[in-house]
PDB file of N, H, CA, C and O in Angstrom:
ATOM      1  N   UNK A   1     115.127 123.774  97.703  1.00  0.00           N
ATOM      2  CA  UNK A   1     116.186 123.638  96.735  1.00  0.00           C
ATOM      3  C   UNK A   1     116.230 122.188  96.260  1.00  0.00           C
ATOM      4  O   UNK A   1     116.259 121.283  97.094  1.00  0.00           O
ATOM      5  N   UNK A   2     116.235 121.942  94.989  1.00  0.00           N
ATOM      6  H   UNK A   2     116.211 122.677  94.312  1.00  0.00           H
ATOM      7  CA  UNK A   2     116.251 120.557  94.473  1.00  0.00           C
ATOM      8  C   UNK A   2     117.566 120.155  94.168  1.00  0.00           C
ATOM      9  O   UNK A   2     118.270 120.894  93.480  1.00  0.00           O
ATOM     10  N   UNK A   3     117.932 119.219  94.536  1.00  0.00           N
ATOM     11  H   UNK A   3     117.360 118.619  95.095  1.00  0.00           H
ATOM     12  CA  UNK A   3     119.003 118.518  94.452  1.00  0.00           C
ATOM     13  C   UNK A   3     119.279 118.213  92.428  1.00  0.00           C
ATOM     14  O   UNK A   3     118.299 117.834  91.786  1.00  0.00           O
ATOM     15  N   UNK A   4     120.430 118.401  91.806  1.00  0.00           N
ATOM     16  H   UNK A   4     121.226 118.708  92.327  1.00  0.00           H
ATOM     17  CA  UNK A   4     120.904 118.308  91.083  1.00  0.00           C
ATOM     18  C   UNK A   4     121.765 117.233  90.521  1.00  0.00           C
ATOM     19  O   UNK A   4     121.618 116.682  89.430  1.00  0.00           O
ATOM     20  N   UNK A   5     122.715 117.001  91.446  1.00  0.00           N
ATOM     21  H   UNK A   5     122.834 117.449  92.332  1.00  0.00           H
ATOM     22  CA  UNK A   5     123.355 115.835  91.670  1.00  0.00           C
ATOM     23  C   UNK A   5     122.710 114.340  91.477  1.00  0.00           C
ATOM     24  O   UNK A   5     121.522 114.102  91.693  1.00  0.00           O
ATOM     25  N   UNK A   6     123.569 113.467  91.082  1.00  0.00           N
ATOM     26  H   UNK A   6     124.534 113.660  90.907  1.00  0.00           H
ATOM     27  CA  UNK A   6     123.065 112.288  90.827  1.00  0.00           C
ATOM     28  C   UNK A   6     124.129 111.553  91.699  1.00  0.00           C
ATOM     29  O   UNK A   6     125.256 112.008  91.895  1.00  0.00           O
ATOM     30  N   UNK A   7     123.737 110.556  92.125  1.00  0.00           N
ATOM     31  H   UNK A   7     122.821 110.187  91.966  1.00  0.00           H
ATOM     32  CA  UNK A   7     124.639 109.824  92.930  1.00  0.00           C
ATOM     33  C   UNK A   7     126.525 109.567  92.715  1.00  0.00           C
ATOM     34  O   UNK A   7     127.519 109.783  93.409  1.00  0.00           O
ATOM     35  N   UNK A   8     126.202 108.897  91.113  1.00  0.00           N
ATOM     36  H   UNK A   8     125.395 108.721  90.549  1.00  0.00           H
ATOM     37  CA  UNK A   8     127.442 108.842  90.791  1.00  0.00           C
ATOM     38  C   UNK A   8     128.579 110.330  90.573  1.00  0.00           C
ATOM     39  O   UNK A   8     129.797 110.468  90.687  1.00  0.00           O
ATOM     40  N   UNK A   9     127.636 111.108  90.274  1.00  0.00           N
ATOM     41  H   UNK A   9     126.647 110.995  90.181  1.00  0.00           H
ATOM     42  CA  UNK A   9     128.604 112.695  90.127  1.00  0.00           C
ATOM     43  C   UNK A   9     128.897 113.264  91.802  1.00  0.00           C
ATOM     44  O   UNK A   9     129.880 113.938  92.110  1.00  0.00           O
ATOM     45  N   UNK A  10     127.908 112.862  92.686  1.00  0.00           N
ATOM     46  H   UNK A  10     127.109 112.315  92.436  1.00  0.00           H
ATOM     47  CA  UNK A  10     127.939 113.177  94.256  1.00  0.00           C
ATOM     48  C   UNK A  10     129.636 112.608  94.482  1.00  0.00           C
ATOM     49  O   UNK A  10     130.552 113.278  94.956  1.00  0.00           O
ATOM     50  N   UNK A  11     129.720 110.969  93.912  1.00  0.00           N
ATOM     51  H   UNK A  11     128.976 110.424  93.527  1.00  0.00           H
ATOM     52  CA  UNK A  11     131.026 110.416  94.713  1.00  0.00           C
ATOM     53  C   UNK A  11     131.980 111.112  93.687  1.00  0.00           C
ATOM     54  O   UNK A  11     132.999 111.746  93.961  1.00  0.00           O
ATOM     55  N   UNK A  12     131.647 110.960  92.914  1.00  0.00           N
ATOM     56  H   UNK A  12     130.819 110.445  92.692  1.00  0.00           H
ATOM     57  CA  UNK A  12     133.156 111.376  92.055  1.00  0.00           C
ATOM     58  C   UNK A  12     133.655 113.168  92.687  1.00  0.00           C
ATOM     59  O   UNK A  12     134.849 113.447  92.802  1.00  0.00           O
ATOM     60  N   UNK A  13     132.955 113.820  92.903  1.00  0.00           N
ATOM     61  H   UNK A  13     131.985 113.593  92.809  1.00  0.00           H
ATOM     62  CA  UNK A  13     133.178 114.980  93.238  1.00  0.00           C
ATOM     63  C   UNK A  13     133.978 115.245  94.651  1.00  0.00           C
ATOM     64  O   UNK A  13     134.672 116.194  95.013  1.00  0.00           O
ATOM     65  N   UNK A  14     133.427 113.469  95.595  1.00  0.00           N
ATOM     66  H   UNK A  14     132.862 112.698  95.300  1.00  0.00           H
ATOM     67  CA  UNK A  14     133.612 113.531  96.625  1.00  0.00           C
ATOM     68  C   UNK A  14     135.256 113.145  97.066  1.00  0.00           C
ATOM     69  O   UNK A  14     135.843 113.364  98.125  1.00  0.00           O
ATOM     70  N   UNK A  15     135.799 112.389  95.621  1.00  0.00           N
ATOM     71  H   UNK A  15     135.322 112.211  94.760  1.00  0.00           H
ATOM     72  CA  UNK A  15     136.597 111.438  95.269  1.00  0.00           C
ATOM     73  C   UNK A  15     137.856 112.790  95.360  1.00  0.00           C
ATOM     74  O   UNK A  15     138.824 113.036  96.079  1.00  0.00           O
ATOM     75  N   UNK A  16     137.216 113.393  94.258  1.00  0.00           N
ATOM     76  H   UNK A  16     136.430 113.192  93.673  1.00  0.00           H
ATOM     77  CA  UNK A  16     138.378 114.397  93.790  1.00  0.00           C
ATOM     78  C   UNK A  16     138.750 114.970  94.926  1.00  0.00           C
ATOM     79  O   UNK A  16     139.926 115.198  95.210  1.00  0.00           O
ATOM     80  N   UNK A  17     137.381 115.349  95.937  1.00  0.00           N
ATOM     81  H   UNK A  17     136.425 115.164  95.707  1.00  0.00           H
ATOM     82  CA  UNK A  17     137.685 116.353  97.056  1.00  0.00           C
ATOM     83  C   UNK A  17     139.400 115.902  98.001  1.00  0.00           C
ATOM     84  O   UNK A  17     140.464 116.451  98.288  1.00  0.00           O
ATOM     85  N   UNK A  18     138.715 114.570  98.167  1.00  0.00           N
ATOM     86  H   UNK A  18     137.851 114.123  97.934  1.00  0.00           H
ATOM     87  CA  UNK A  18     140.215 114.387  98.798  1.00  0.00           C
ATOM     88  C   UNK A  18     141.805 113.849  98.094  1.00  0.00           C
ATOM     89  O   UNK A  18     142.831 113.546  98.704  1.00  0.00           O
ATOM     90  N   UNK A  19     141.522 113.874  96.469  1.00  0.00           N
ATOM     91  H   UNK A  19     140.689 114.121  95.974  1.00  0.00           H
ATOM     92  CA  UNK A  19     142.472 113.506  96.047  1.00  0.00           C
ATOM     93  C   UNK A  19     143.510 114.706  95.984  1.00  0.00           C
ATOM     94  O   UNK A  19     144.740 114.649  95.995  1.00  0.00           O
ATOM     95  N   UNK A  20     142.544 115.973  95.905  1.00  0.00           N
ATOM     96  H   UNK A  20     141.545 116.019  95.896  1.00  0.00           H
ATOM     97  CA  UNK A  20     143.018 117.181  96.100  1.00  0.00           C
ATOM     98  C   UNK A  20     143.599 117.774  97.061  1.00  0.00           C
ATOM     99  O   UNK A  20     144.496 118.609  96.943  1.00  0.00           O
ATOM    100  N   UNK A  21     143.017 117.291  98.282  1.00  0.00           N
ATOM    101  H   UNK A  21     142.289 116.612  98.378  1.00  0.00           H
ATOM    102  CA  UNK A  21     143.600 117.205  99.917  1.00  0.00           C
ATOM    103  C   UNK A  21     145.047 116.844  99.641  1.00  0.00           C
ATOM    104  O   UNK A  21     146.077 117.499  99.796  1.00  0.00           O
ATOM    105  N   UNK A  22     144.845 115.684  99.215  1.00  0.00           N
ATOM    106  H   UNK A  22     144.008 115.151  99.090  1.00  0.00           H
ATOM    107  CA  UNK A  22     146.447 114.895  99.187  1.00  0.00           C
ATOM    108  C   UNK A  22     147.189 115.430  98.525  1.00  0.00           C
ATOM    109  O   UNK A  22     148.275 115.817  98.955  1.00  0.00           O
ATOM    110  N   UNK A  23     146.717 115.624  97.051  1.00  0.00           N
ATOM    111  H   UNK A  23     145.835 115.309  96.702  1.00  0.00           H
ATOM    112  CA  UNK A  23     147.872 117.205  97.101  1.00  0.00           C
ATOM    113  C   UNK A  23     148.487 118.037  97.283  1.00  0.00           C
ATOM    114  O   UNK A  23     149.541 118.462  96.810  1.00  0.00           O
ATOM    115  N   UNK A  24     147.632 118.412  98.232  1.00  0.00           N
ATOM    116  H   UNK A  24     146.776 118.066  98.616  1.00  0.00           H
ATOM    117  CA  UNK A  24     148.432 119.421  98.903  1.00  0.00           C
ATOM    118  C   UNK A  24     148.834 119.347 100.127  1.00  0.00           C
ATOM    119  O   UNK A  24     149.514 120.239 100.633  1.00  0.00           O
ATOM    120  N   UNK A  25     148.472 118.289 100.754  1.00  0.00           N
ATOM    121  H   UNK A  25     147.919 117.564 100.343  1.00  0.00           H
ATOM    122  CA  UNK A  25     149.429 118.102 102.121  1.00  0.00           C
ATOM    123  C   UNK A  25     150.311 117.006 102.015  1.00  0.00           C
ATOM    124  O   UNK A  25     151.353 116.913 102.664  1.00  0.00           O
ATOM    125  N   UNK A  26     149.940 116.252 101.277  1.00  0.00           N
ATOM    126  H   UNK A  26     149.094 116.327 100.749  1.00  0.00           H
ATOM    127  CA  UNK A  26     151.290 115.101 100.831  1.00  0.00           C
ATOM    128  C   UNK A  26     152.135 115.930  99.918  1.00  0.00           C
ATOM    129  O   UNK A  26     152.841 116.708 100.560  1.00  0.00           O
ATOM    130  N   UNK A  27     152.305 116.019  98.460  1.00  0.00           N
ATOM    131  H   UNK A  27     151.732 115.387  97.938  1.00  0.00           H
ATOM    132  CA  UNK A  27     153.010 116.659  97.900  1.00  0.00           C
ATOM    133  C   UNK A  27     153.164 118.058  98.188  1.00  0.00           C
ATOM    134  O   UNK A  27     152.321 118.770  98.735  1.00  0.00           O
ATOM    135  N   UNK A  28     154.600 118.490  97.674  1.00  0.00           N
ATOM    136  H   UNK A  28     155.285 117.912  97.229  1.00  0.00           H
ATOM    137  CA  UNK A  28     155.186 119.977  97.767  1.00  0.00           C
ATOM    138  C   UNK A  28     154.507 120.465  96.911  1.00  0.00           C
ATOM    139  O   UNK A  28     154.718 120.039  95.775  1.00  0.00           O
ATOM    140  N   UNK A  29     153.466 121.504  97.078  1.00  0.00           N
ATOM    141  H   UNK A  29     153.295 121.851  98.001  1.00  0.00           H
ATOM    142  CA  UNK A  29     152.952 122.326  95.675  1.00  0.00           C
ATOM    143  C   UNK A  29     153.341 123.748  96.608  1.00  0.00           C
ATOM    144  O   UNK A  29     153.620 123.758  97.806  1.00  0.00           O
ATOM    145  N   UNK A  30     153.271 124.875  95.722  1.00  0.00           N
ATOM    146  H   UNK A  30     153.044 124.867  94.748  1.00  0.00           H
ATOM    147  CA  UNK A  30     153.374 126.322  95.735  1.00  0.00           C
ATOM    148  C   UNK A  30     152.275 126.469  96.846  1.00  0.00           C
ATOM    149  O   UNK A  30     151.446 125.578  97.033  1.00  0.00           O
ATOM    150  N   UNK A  31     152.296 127.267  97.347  1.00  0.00           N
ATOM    151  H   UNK A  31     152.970 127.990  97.195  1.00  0.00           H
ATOM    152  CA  UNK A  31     151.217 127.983  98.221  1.00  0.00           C
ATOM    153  C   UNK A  31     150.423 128.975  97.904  1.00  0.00           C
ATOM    154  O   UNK A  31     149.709 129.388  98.817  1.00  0.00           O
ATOM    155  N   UNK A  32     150.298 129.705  96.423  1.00  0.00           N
ATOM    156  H   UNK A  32     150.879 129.369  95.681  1.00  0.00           H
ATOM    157  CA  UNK A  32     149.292 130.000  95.831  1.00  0.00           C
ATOM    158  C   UNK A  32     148.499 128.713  95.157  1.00  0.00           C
ATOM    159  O   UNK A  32     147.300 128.533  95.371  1.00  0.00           O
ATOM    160  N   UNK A  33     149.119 128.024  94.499  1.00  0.00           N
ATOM    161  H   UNK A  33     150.093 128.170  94.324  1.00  0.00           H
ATOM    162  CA  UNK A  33     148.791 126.589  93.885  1.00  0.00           C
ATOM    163  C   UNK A  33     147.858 125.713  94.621  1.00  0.00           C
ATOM    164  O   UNK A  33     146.931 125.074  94.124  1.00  0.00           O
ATOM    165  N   UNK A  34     148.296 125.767  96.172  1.00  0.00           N
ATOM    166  H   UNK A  34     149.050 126.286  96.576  1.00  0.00           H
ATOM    167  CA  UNK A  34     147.739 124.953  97.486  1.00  0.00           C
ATOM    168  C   UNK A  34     146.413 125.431  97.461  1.00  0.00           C
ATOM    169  O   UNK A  34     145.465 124.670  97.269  1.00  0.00           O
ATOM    170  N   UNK A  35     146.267 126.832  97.670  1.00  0.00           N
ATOM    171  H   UNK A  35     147.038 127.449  97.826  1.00  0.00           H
ATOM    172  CA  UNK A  35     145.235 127.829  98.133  1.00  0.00           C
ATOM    173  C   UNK A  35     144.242 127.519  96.661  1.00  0.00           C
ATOM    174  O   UNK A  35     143.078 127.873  96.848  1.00  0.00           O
ATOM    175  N   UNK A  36     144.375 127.214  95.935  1.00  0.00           N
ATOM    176  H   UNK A  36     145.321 126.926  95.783  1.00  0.00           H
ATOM    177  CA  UNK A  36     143.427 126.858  94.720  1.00  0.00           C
ATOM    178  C   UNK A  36     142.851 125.618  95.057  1.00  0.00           C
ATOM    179  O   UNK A  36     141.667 125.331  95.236  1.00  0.00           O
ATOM    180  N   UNK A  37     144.027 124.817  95.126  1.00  0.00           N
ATOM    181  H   UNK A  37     144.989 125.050  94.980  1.00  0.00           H
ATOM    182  CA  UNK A  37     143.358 123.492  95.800  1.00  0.00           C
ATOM    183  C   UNK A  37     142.519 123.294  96.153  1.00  0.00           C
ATOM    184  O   UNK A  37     141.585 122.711  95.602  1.00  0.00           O
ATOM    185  N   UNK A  38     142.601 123.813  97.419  1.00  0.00           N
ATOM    186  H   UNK A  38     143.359 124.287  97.867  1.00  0.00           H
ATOM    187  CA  UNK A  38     141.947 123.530  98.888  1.00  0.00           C
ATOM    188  C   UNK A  38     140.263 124.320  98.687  1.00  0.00           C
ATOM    189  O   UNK A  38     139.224 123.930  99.219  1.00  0.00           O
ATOM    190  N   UNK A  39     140.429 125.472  97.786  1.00  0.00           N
ATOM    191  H   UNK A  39     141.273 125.788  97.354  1.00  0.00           H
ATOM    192  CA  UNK A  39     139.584 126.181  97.495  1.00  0.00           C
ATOM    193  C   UNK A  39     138.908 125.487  96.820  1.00  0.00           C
ATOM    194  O   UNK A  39     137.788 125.485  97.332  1.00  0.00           O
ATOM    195  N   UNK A  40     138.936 124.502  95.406  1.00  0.00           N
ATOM    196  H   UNK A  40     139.846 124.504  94.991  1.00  0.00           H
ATOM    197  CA  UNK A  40     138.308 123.465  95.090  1.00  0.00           C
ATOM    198  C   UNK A  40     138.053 122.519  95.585  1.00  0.00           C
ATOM    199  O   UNK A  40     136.919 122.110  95.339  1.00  0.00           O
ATOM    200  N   UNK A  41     138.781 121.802  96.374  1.00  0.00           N
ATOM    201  H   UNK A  41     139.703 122.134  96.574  1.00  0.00           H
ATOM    202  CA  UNK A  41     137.889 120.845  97.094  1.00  0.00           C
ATOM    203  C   UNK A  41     137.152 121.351  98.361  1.00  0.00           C
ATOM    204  O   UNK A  41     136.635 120.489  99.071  1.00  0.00           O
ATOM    205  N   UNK A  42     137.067 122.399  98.652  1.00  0.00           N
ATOM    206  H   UNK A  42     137.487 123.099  98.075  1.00  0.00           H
ATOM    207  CA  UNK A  42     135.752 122.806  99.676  1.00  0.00           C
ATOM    208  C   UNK A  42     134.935 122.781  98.833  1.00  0.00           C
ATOM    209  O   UNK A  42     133.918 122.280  99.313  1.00  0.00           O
ATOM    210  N   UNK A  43     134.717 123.204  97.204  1.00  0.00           N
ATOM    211  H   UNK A  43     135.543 123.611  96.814  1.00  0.00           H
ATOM    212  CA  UNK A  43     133.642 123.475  96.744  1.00  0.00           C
ATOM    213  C   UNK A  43     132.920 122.216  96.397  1.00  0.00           C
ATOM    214  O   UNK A  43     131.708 122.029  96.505  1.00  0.00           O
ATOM    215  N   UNK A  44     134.203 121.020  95.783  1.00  0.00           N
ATOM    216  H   UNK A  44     135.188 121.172  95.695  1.00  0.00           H
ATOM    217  CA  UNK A  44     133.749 119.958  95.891  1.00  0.00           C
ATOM    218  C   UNK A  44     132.850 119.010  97.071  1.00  0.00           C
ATOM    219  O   UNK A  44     131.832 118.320  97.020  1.00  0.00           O
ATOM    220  N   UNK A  45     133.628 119.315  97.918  1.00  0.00           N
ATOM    221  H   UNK A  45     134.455 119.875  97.960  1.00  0.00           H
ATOM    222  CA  UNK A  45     132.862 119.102  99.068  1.00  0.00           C
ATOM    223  C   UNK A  45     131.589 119.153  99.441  1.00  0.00           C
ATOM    224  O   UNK A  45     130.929 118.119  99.545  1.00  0.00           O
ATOM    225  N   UNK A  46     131.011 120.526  99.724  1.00  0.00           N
ATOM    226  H   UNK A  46     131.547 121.366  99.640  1.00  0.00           H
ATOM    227  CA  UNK A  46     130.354 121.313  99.858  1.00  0.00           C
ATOM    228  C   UNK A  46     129.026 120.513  98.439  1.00  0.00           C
ATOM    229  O   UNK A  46     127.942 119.999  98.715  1.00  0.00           O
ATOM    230  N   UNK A  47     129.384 120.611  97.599  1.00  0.00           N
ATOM    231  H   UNK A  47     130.264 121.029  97.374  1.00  0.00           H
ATOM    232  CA  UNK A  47     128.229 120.632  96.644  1.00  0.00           C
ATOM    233  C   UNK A  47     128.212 119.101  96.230  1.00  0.00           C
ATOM    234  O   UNK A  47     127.649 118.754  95.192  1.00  0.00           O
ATOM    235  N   UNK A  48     128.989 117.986  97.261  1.00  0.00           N
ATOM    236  H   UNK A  48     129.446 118.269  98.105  1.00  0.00           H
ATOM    237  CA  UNK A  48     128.968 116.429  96.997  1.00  0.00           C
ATOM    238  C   UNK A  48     127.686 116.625  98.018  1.00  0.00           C
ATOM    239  O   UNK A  48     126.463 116.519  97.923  1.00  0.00           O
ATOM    240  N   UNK A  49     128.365 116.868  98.751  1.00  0.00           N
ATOM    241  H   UNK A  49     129.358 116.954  98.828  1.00  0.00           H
ATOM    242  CA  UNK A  49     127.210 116.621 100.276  1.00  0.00           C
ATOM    243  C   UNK A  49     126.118 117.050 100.319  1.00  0.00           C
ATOM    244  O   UNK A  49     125.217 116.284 100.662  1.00  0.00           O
ATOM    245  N   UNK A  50     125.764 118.674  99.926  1.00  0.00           N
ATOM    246  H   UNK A  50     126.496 119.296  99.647  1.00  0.00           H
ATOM    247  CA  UNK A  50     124.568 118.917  99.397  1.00  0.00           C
ATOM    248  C   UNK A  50     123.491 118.193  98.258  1.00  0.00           C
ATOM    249  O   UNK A  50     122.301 117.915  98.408  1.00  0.00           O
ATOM    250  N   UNK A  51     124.350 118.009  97.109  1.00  0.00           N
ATOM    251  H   UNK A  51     125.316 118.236  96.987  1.00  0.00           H
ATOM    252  CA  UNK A  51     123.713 117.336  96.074  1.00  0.00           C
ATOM    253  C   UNK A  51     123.304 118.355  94.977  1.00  0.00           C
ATOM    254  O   UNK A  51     122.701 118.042  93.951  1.00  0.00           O
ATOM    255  N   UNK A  52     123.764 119.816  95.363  1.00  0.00           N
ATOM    256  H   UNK A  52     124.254 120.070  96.197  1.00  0.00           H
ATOM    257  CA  UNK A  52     123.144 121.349  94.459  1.00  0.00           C
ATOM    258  C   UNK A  52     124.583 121.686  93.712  1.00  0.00           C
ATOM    259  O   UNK A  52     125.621 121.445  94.330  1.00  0.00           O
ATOM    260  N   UNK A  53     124.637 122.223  92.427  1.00  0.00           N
ATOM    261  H   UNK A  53     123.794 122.419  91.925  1.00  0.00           H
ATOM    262  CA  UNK A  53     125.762 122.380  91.962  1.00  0.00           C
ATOM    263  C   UNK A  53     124.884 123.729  91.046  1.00  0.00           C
ATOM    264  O   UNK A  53     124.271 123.575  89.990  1.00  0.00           O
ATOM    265  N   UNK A  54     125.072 125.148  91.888  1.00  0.00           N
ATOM    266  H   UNK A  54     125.571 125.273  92.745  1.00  0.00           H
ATOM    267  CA  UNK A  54     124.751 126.160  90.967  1.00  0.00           C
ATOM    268  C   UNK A  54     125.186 126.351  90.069  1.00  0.00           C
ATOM    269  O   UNK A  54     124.568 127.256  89.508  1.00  0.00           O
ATOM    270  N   UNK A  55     126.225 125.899  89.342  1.00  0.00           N
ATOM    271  H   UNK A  55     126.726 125.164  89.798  1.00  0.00           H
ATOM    272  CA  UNK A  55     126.714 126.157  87.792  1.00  0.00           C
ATOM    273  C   UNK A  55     125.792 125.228  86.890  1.00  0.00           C
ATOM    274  O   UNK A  55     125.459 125.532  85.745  1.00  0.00           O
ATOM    275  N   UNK A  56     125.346 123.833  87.665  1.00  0.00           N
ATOM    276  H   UNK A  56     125.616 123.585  88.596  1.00  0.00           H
ATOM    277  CA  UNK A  56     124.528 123.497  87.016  1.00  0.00           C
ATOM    278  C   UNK A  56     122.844 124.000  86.421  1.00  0.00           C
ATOM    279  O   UNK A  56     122.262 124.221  85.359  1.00  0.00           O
ATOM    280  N   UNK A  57     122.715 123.995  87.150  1.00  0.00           N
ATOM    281  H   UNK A  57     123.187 123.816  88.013  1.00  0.00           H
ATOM    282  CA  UNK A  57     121.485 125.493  87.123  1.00  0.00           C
ATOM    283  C   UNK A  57     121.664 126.199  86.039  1.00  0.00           C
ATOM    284  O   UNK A  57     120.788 126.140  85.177  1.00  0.00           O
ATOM    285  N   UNK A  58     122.607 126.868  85.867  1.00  0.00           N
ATOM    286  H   UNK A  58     123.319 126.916  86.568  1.00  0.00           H
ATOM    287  CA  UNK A  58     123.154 127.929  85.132  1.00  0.00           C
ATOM    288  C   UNK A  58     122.981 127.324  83.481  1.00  0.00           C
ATOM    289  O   UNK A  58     122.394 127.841  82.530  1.00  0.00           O
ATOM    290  N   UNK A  59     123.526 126.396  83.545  1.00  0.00           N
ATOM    291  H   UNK A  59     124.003 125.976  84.317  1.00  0.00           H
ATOM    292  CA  UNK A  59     123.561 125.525  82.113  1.00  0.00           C
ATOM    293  C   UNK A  59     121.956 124.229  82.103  1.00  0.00           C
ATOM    294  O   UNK A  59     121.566 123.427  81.254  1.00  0.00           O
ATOM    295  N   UNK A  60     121.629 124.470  82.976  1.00  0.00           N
ATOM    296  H   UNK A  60     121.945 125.121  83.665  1.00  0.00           H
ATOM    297  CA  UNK A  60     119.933 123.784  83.095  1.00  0.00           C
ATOM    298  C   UNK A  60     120.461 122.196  82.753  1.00  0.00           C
ATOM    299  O   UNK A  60     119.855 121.508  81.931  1.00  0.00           O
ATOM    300  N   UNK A  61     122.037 121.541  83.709  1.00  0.00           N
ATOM    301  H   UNK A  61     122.529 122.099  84.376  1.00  0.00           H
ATOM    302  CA  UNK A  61     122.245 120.449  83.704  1.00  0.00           C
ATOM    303  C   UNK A  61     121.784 119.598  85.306  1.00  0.00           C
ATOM    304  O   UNK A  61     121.868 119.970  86.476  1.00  0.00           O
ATOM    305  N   UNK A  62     121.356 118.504  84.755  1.00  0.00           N
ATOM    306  H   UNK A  62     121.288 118.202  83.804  1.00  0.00           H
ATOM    307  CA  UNK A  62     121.193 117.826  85.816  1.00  0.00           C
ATOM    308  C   UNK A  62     121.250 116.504  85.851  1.00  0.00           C
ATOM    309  O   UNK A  62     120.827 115.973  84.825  1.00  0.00           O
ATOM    310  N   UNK A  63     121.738 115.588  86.918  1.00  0.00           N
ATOM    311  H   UNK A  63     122.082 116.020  87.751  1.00  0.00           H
ATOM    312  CA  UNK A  63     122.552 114.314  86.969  1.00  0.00           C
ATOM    313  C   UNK A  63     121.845 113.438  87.562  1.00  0.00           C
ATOM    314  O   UNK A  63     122.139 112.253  87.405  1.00  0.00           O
ATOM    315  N   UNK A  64     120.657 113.838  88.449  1.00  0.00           N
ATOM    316  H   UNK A  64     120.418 114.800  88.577  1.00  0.00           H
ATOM    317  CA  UNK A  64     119.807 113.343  88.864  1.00  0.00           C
ATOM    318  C   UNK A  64     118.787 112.874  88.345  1.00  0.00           C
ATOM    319  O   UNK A  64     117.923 113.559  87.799  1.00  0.00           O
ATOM    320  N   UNK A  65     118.765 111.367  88.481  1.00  0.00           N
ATOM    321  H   UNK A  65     119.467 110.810  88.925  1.00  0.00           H
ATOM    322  CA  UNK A  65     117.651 110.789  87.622  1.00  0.00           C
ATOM    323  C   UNK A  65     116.130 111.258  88.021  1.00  0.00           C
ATOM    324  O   UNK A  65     115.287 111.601  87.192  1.00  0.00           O
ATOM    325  N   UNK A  66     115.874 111.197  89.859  1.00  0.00           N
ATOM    326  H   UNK A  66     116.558 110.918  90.533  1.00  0.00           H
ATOM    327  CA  UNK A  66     114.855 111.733  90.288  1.00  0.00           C
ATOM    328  C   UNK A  66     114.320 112.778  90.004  1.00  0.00           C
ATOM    329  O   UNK A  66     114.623 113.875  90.473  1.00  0.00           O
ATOM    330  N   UNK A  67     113.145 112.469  88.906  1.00  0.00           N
ATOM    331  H   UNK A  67     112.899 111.578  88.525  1.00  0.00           H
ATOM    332  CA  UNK A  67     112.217 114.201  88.860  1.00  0.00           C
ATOM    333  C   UNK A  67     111.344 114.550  89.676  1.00  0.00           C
ATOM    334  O   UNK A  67     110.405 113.755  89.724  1.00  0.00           O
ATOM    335  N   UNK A  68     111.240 115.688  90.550  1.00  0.00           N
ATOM    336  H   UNK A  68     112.002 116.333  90.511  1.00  0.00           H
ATOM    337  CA  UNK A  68     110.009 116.063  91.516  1.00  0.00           C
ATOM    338  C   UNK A  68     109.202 116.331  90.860  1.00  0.00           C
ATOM    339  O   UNK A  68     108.114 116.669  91.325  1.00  0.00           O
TER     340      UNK A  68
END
């Protein structure tokens, strides 16, 4: 699997992940609202750390300067 991600989209994704955290455990949000959250920043997560973002794929985008 080739990495997609480019460094700078890796942190920013990584950024949001926990700004989103704080959302929802610092501030009062709804608990359907929360559950979206949290659901986005796993994905954020998940696809900072990997470096693969299948939607990108999908749209044949990629952030990564490195070509194999």
């Amino acid at each position: 699997m080739k990495t997609n991600l480019g460094l700078i989209d890796r942190a920013v994704r990584m950024v949001l992940a926990v700004g989103l955290i704080y959302l929802v455990y610092i501030l009062t949000i709804s608990s359907q609202l929360s559950t979206i959250l949290i659901i986005m920043a796993g994905v954020f997560l998940i696809t900072g750390s990997i470096g693969y973002c299948p939607f990108y794929v999908l749209f044949g985008i990629s952030t990564n300067k490195k070509k194999y």
